[in-house]
C-alpha positions as CSV (number, residue, x, y, z in Angstrom):
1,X,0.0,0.0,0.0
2,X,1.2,3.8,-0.5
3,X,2.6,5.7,2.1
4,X,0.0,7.3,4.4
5,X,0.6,10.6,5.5
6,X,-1.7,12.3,8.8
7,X,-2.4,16.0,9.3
8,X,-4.5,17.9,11.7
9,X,-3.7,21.9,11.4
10,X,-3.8,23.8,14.1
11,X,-6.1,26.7,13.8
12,X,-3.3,29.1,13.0
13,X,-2.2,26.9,10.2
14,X,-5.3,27.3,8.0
15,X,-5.6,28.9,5.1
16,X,-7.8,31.4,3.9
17,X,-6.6,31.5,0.1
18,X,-5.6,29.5,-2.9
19,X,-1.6,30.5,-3.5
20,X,0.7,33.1,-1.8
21,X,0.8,30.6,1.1
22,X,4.0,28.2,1.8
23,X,3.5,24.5,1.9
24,X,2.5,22.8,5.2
25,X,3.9,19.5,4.2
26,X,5.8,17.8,1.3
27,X,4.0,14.7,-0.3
28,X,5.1,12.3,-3.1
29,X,3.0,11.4,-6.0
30,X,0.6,8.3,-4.7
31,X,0.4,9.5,-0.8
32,X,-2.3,8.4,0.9
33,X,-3.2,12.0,3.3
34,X,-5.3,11.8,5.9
35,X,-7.0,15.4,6.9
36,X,-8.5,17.0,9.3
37,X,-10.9,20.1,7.7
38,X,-12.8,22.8,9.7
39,X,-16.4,24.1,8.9
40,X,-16.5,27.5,6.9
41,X,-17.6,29.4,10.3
42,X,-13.5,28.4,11.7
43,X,-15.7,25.9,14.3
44,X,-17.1,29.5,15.8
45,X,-20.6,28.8,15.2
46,X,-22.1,26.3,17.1
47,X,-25.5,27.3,18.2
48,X,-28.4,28.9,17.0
49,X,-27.5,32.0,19.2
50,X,-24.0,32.2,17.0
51,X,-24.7,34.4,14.6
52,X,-21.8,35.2,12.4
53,X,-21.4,38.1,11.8
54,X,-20.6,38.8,15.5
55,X,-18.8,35.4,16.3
56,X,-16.8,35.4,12.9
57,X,-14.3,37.8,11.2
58,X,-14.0,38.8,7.4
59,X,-11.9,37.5,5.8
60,X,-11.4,34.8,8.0
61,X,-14.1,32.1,6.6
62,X,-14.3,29.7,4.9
63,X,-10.9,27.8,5.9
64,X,-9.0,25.0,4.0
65,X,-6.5,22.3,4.9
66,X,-2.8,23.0,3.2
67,X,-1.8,24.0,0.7
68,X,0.1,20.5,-0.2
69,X,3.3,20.4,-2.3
70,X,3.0,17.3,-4.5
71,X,7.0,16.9,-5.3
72,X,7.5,16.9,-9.2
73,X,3.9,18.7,-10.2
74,X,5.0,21.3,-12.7
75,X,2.8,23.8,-15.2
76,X,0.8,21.7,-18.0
77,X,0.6,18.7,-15.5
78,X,-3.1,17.1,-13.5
79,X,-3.1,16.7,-10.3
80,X,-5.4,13.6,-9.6
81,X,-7.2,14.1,-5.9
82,X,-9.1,10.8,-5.0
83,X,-11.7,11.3,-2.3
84,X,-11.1,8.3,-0.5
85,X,-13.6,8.8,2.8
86,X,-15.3,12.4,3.8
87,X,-16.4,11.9,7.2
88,X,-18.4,14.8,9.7
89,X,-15.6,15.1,12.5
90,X,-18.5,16.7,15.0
91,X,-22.1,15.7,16.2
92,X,-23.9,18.4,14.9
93,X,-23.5,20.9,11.9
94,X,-24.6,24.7,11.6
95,X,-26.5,26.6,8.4
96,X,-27.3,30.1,8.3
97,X,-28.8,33.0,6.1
98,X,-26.7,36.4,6.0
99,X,-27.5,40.0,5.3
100,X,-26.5,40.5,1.3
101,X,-25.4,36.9,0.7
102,X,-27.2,34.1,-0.9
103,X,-29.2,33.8,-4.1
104,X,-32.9,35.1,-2.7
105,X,-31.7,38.7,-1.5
106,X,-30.2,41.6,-1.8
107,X,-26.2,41.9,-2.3
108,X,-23.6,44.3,-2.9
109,X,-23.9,43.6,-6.8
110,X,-27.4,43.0,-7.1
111,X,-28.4,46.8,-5.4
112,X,-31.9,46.8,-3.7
113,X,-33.4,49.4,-1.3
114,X,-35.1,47.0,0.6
115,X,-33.8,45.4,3.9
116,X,-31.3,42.1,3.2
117,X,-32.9,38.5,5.0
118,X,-32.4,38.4,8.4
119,X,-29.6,36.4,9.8
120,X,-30.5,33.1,11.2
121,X,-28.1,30.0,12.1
122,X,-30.0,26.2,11.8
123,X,-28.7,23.9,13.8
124,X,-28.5,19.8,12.6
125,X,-27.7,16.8,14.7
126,X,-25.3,14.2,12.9
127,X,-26.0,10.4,13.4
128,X,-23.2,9.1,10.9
129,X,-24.0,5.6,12.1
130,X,-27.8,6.3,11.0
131,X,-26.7,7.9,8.1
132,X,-28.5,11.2,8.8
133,X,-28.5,15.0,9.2
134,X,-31.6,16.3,10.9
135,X,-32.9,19.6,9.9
136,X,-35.0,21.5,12.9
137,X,-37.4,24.8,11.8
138,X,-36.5,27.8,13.4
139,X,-40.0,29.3,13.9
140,X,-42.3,25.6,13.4
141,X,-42.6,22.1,14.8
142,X,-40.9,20.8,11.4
143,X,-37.7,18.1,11.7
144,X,-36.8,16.5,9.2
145,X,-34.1,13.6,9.0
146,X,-32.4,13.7,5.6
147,X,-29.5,11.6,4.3
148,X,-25.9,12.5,4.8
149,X,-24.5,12.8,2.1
150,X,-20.7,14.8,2.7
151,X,-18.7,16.5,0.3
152,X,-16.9,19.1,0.2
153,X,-17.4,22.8,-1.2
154,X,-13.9,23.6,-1.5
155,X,-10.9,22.3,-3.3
156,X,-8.0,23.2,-5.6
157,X,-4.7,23.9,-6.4
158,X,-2.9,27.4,-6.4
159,X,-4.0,29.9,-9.4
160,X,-1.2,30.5,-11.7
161,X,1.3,34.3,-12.5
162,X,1.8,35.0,-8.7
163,X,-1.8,35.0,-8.2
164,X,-3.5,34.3,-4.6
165,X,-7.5,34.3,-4.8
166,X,-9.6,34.3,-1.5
167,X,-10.9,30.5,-0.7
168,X,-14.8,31.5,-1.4
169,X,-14.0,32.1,-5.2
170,X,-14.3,29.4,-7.8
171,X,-12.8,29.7,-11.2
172,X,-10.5,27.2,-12.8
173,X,-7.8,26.2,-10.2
174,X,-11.1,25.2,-8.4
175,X,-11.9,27.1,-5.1
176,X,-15.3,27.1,-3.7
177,X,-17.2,25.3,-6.4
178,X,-19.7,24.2,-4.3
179,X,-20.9,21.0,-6.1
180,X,-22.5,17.9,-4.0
181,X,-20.7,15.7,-6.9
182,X,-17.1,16.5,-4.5
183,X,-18.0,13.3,-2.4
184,X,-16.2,10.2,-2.0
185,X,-15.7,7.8,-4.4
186,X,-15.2,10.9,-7.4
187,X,-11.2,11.7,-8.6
188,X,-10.8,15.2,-9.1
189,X,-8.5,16.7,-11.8
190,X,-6.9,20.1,-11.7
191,X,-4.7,21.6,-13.7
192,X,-1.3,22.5,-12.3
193,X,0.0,26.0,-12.6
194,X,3.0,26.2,-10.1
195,X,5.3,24.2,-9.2
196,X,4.0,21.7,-6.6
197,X,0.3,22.2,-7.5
198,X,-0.2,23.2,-3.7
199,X,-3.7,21.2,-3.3
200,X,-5.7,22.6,-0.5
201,X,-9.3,21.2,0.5
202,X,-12.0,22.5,3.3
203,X,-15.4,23.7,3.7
204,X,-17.1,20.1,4.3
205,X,-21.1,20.0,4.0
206,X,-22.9,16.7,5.3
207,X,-25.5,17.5,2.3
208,X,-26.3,20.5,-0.2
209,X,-28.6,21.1,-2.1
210,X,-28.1,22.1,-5.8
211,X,-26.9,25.6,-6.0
212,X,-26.5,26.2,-2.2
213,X,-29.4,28.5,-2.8
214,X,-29.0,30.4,0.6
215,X,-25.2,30.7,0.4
216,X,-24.5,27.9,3.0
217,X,-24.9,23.8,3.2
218,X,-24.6,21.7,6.1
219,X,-21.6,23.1,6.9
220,X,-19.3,20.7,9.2
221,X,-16.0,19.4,10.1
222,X,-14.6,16.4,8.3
223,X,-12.2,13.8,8.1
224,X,-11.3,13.3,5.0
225,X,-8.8,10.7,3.2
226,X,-7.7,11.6,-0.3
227,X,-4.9,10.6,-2.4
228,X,-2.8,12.8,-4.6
229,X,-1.3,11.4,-7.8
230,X,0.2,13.1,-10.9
231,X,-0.2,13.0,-14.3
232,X,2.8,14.3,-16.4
233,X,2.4,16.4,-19.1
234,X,-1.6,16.4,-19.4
235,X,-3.2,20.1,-19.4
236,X,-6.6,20.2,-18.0
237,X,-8.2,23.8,-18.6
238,X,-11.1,23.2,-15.6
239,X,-11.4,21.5,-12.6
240,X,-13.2,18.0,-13.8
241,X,-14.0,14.8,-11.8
242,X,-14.6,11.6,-12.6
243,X,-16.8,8.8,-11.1
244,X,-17.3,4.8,-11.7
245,X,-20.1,6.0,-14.1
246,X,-19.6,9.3,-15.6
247,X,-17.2,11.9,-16.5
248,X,-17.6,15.8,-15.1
249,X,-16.2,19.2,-16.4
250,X,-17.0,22.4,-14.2
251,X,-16.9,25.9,-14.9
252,X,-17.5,29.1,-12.9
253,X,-17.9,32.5,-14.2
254,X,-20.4,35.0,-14.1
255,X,-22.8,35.4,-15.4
256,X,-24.5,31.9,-14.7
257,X,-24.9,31.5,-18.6
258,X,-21.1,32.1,-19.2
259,X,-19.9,28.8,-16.4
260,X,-23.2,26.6,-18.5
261,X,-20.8,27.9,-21.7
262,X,-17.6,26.7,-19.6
263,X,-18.5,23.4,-18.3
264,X,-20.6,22.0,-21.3
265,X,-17.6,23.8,-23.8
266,X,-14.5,21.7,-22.4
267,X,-16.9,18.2,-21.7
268,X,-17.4,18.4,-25.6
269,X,-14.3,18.9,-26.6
270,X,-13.1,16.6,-24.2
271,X,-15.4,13.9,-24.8
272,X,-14.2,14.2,-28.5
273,X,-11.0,14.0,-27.7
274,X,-11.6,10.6,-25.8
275,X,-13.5,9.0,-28.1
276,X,-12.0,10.0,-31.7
277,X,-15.5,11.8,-32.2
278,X,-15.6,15.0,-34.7
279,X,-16.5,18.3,-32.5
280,X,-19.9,18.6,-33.8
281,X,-20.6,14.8,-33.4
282,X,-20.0,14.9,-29.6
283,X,-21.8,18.2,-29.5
284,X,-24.4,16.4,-30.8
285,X,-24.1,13.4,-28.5
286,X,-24.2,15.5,-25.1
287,X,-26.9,18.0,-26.2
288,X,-28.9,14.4,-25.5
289,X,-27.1,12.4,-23.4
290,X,-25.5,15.3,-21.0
291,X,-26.7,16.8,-17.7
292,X,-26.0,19.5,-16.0
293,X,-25.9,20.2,-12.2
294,X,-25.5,23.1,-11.0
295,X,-22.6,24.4,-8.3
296,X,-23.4,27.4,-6.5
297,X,-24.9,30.5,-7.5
298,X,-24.0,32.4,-4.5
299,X,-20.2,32.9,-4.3
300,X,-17.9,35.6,-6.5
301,X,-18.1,33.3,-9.5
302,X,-21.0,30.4,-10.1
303,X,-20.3,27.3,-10.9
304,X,-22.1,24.6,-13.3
305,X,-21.2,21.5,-14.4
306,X,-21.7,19.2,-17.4
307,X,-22.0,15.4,-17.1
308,X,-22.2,12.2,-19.2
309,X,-22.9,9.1,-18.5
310,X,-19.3,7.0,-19.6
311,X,-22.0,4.2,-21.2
312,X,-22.6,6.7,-23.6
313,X,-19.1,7.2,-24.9
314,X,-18.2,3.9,-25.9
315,X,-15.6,1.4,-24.1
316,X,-12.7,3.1,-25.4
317,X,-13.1,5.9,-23.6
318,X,-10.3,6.0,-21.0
319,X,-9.6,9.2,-19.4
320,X,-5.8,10.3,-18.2
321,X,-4.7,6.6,-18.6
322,X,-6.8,4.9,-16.3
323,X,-6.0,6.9,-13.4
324,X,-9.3,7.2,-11.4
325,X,-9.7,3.1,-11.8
326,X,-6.3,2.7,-10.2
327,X,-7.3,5.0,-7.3
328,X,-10.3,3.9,-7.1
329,X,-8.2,0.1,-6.3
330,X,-5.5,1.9,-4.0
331,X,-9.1,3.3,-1.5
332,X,-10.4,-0.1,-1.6
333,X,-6.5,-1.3,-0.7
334,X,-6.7,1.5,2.1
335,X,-9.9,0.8,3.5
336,X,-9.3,-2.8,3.6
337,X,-6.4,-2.7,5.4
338,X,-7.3,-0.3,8.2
């Protein structure tokens, strides 16, 4: 089995961006790295009397786990990240509705006169054994036990040309895509653009809706098992991911049109690229067979995806090599073994 590599950061250690940030450890290519995420609250709100904007400080939100360096990642490489396991790390998970955040209100770019939603925090109890996350109404008699289902909202590499982006924006290094597809069992590919890639991963949800419509999931601690491979000299223009069954390409940009554009642009031209198809042809072939599931439409940049069923495409069509079914071997190897 790889080597297995632990981390737990202390709370100084987390990071609030993608790039300008050293590494907090060195890893090789094929590391198994156990982590230790925090909620996008920093583990500051833990009641319904916790509101925020009092208990939190901006820019300090939305925290991730790293940066990694991935020894011998170099520009025009793909990091592969295998989600091994995402597990909550706490009993109980927190949601919330802010003042000019969220797709239903007012915000600094969408100008209103009216007042912004008030600011209220739900809290949900966490029975991993039950396989549940109960929602409780605020102002009714309502609960609700729905299925965990974690992932996480936050992940990628560092931006290239010196850049260093704030950990709630998604574009294509990744960041804060938001997309319930990030759960375990998917390989996520990101294109590298410094040397080391410096992966970085946080902002675990035990479910989410599509779209995160009121700016926050489920949001909880996890414990999280991934493992970081590389693939050497493969560009990949957008975060994609890749399951057992299908094949993924996200984009984010706004307007919410513009990330549709993104993500259903580069699985076409992917897809033909995998499968000998002419442009057109697997234009035509998605337009039918393709689906798209939508990110967030909350944060600095949306995020869409496109997906397609790998029945579709034909047996021949192997992305990067093989390299998710190989992971996908090493996390049963892993799991196994523990």
């Amino acid at each position: 089995m790889s080597e297995v590599v632990s981390y737990r950061p202390a709370p100084s250690e987390l990071a609030y961006t993608f790039g300008g940030r050293e590494a907090v450890r060195r890893v090789k290519p094929g590391t198994i790295v156990e982590l230790y995420t925090e909620d996008c609250f920093g583990g500051r709100v833990r009641d319904v009397g916790d509101l925020p904007s009092v208990v939190c400080e901006f820019p300090y939100l939305n925290p991730v786990t790293g940066p990694l360096h991935v020894e011998g990642a170099e520009p025009g490489d793909t990091l592969a990240v295998h989600f091994v396991e995402i597990q909550p790390a706490r009993d109980w998970a927190v949601s919330s509705t802010f003042p000019h955040f969220g797709a239903l209100t007012t915000t600094h770019t969408t100008a209103m006169l009216h007042e912004p939603l008030e600011e209220l925090v739900w809290r949900y109890d966490v029975d991993v054994a039950a396989g549940t996350v109960t929602y409780h109404a605020r102002r009714g008699d309502l609960s609700v036990a729905l299925p965990l289902d974690p992932m996480h909202g936050t992940a990628g590499v560092a931006p290239g040309a010196f850049e260093s982006r704030m950990t709630i924006v998604p574009d294509v290094h990744g960041g804060n895509m938001d997309t319930p597809e990030l759960r375990a069992g998917v390989t996520a590919y990101f294109g590298v653009n410094v040397p080391g890639a410096l992966f970085a991963v946080g902002d675990g949800h035990c479910r989410q809706g599509d779209g995160e419509v009121c700016g926050t999931a489920v949001e909880a601690a996890m414990n999280t098992v991934v493992i970081l491979d590389l693939i050497k000299g493969a560009a990949t223009p957008t975060p994609r991911f890749e399951t057992d069954d299908a094949l993924m390409s996200a984009g984010s940009a706004r307007p919410l049109e513009d990330a549709y554009r993104m993500s259903q642009h580069d699985l076409v031209t992917w897809s033909a690229t995998l499968t000998g198809l002419d442009v057109l042809d697997a234009y035509q072939l998605l337009s039918q067979a393709g689906t798209a599931p939508v990110g967030n439409v909350c944060d600095p940049n949306y995020t869409m995806l496109a997906k397609v069923d790998k029945k579709y495409l034909g047996g021949g069509a192997t992305a990067y090599e093989g390299m998710h079914a190989r992971l996908r071997a090493e996390a049963r190897d892993y799991l196994s073994a523990r």
